[in-house]
N, C-alpha and C positions, 0 to 999 in steps of 0.2 A: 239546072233546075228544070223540070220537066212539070207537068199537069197532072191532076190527081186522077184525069182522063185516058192516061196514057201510059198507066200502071199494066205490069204483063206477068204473069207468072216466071219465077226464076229472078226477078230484078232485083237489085240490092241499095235499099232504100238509106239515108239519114237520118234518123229522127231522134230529138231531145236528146244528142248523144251520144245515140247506141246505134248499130248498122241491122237489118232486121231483111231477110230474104222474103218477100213477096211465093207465099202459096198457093192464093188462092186469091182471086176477087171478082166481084159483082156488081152487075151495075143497075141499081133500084129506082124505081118512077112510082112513088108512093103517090095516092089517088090526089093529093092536093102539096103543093110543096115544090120545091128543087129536085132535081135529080141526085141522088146521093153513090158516093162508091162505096162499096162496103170490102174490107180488106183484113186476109189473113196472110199475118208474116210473123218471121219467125225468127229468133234473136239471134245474134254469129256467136256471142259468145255463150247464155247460158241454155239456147235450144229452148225457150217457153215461148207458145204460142201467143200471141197479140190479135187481136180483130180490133179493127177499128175504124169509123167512118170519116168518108171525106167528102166535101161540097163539089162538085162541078168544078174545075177551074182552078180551085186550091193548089198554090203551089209547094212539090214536092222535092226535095235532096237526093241526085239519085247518084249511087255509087258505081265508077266503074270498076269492076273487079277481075282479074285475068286466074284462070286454070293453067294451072302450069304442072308437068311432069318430073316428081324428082327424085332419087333413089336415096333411102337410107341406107348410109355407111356405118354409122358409130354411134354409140351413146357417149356422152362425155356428161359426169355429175347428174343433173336432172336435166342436160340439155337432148336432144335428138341431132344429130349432123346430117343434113341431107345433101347431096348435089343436084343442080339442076342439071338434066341431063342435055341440054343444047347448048349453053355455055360454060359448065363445067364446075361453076361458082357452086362454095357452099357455104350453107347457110344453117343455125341452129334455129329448133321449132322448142321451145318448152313443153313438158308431156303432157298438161291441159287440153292443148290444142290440136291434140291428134285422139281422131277416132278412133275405135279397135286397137290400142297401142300395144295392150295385151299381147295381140297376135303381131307384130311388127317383127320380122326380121328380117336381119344384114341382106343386103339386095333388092328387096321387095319395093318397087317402085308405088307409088302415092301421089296424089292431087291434093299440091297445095293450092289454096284461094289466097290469092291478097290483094290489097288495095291499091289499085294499080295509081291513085296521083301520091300518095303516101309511101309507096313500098315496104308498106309494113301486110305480115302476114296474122290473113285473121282465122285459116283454120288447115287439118290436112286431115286428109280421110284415105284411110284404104280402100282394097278394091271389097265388094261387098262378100264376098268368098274367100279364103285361101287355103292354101294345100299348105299341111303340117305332118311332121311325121310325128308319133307318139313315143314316146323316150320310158316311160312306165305307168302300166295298169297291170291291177289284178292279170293272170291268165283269165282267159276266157274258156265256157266250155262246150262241147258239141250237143247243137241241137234248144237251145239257151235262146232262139228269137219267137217264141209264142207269147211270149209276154213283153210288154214295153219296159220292163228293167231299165233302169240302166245303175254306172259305175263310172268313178272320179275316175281320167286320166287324165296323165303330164303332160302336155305337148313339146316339143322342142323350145318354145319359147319364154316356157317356164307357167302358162298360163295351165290352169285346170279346167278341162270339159265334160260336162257327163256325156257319155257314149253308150251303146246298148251294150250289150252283156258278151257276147261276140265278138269284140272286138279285138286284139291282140298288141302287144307291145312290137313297136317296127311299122305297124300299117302306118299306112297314110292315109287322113283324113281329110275332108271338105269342112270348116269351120265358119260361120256367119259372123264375120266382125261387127257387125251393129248389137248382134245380143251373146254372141260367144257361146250358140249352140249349135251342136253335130246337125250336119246336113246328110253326109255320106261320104262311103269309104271310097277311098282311089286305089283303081284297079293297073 
């Protein structure tokens, strides 16, 4: 239990429940009253933002939670297989719980979060970028980048991007796994 005082960005709270990431907080001296903390956090599982105040002193659930590095080997049914990569264990993530899962592939190591007095796993997220080759789009044609066009391709991992017009079947791309759009080609 910690103090409503001692709230930090990045911490990972308890409440009614549900475990909710600390974004943002503030600490208000309204002209007549208590000192209030004002606090934005943000839920593990459904990512909706919360604000909400708390008194001075108020005591709060605080979670500890470890990052941990692990590599996806295999999909099995709706499971993901990951191993951790310092003890070698592996462990299955359900596909809910992984960010950019679209772009996920074989190798591609990942940060899982979990609950480090539970060891239970509450999320895993890619790296915010990754390099894809493209497996089919239209040809592209010369001279095709004066305009922001763009055109559906496949990536290797079966996910669809739009890409500018220019682009070609074989390149390799940069992809944004938070929103699953073209960044730039790799050279």
């Amino acid at each position: 239990m910690i103090n409503s005082q001692d709230v930090k960005n990045g911490m990972c709270i308890r409440m009614d429940g549900r475990l909710y990431f600390v974004i943002e907080f503030l600490h208000v001296k309204p002209g007549k009253g208590n000192t209030i903390m004002r606090v934005k956090m943000k839920d593990v599982v459904d990512g909706r933002v919360l604000e909400r105040r708390f008194n001075i002193g108020e005591k709060l659930e605080d979670v500890r939670v470890e990052r941990r590095p692990y590599q996806f080997l295999y999909k099995e049914g709706e499971d993901y297989i990951f191993m951790n990569n310092e003890t070698y264990e592996q462990i299955p993530i359900a596909h809910d719980l992984i960010t950019g899962v679209d772009f996920l592939k074989e190798g591609f190591n990942v940060e899982v979060v979990s609950d480090a007095s539970t060891e239970t796993v509450l999320f895993a997220e890619l790296p915010v970028k990754v390099e894809l080759e493209i497996t089919y789009t239209e040809p592209g044609l010369k001279g095709d980048t004066a305009t922001n066009a763009t055109k559906p391709a496949t990536v290797e991992t079966g996910a669809t991007v739009r890409v500018p017009l220019f682009i070609n079947q074989g390149e390799i791309i940069r992809v944004d796994t938070r929103t699953g759009e073209y960044c730039e080609r790799v050279r």
